[in-house]
C-alpha positions in Angstrom: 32.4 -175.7 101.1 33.4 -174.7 97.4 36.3 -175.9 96.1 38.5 -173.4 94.2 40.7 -174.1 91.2 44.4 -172.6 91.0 46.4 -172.3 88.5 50.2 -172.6 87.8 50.8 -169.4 87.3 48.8 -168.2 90.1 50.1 -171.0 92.3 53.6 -169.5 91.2 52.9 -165.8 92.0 52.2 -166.3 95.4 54.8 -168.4 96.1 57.3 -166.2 94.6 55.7 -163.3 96.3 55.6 -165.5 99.9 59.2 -165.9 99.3 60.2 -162.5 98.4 58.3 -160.5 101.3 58.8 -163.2 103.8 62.1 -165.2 103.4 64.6 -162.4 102.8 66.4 -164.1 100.3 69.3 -161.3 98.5 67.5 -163.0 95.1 64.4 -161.9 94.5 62.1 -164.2 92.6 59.4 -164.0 89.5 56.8 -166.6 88.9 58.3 -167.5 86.0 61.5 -168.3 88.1 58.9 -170.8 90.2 57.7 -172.6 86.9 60.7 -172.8 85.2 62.6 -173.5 88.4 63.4 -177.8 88.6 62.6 -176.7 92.4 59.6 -178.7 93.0 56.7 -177.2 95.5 55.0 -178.6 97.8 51.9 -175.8 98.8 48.8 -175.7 101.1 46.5 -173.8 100.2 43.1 -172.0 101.8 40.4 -171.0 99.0 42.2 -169.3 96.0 45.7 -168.7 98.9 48.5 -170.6 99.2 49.1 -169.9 102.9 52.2 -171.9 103.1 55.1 -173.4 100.6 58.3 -175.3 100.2 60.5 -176.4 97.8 62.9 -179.6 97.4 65.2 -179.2 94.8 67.2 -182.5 94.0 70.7 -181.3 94.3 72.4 -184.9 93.6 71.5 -188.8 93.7 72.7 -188.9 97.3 71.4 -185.1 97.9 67.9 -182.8 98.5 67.5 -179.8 99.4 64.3 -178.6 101.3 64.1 -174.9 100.4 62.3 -171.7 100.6 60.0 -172.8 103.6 57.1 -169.9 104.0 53.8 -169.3 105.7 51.8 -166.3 105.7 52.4 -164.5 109.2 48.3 -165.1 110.0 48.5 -168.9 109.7 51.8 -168.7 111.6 52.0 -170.9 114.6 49.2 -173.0 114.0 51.2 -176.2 112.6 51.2 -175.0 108.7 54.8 -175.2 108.5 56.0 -178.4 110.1 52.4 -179.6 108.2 53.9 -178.0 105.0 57.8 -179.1 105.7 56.6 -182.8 106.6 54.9 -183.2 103.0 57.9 -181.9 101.2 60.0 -184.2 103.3 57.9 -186.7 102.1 58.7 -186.1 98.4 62.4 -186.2 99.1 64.0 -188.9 96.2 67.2 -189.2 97.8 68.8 -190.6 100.7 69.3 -187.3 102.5 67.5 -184.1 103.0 69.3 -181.0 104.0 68.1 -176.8 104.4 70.1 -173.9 105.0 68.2 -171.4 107.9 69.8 -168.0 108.5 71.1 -168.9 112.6 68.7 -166.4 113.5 65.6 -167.7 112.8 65.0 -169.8 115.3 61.6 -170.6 115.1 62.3 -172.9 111.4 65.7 -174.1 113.0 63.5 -175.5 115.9 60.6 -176.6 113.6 63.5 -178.6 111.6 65.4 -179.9 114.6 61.6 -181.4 115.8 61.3 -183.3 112.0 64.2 -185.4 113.2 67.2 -182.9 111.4 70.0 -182.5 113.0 72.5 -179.5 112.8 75.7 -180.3 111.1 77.1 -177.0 111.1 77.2 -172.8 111.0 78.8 -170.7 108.5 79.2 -167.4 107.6 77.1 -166.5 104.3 76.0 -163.1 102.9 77.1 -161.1 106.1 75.2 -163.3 108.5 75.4 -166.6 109.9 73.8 -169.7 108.1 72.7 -173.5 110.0 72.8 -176.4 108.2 70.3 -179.2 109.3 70.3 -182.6 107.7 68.4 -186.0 107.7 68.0 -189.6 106.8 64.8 -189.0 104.3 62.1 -191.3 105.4 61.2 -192.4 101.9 64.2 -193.5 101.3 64.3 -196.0 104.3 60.3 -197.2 103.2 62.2 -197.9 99.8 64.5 -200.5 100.9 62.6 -204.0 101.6 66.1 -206.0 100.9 69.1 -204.7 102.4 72.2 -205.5 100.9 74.9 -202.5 101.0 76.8 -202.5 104.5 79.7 -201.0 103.7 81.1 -197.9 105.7 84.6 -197.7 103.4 84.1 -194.6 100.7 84.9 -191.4 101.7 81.2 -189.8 101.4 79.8 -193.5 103.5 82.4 -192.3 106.3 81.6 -188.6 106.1 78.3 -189.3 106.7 78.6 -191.8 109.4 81.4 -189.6 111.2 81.2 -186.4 110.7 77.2 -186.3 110.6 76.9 -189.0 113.2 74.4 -191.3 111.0 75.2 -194.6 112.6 76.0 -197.7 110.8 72.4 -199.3 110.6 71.4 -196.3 108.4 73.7 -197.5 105.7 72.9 -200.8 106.2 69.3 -200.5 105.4 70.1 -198.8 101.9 69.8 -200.5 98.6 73.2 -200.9 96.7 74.1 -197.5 94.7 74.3 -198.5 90.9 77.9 -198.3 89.9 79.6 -195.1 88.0 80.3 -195.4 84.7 83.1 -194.2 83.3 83.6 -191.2 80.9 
């Protein structure tokens, strides 16, 4: 076994290559784009190939977004993705994790649904539909040894709790939120 060294750059061609042949996105992106992106990626890799990628781009404190998810059709199907999705879910920093799937790609909708997201809503975006799946983020729950927040009063609390049908106990494992300041 030989153990190959990447670079950034190279890392960051493939991906953005990945992306732009395989994801369909109406952007198309450079490599520079990837480095200079605050999109973090989370890769696996085979020899000198990333085979599969995914981003999480911190949107907000309360907010991640799991992007960009991509595997090279001939490693398709053998557990790269969810392997691939599962570490960037991992990395997320917040206390939810959301991605946006065009409705008819099934296949990553499912693969999403079976990490524990759940779909919120569809939209129209672009000329086609879009899903939008969301989740508790499991680092986020390890974080909090002393619970102390149980409130279900603000406006995004009950949003979250009604509308996206997080029950109560998920808020009440959370840390207290550190107060806005004022401007």
């Amino acid at each position: 076994m030989f153990f190959h060294t990447l670079l950034d750059y190279e890392i960051a061609k493939q991906i953005s290559s990945l992306i732009n042949v395989h994801n369909g996105l109406s952007l198309k992106r450079r490599s520079v784009d990837i480095i200079e992106s605050r999109i973090n990626y989370v890769v696996e890799t085979h020899g000198k190939f990333v085979i599969g990628a995914a981003g999480i781009d911190k949107v907000s404190f309360v907010f991640s977004e799991i992007k960009h998810l991509v595997v090279r059709p001939e490693w398709r199907r053998k557990g790269v993705g969810q392997f691939v999705a599962k570490r960037a879910l991992g990395q997320v920093a917040t206390p939810l994790a959301y991605c946006t799937i065009h409705a008819n790609n099934k296949a990553s909708i499912k693969l999403f649904e079976n990490l524990g997201f759940r779909k919120v809503e569809q939209y129209p975006a672009d000329g086609h539909e879009v899903v939008l799946l969301t989740r508790a983020a499991p680092t986020w729950k390890k974080r909090c040894s002393n619970p102390t927040w149980k409130s279900n009063s603000s406006p995004a609390e009950r949003w979250m709790s009604e509308t996206q049908g997080f029950e109560p106990s998920f808020w009440e494992c959370q840390a207290p939120l550190p107060p806005l300041e004022d401007t």
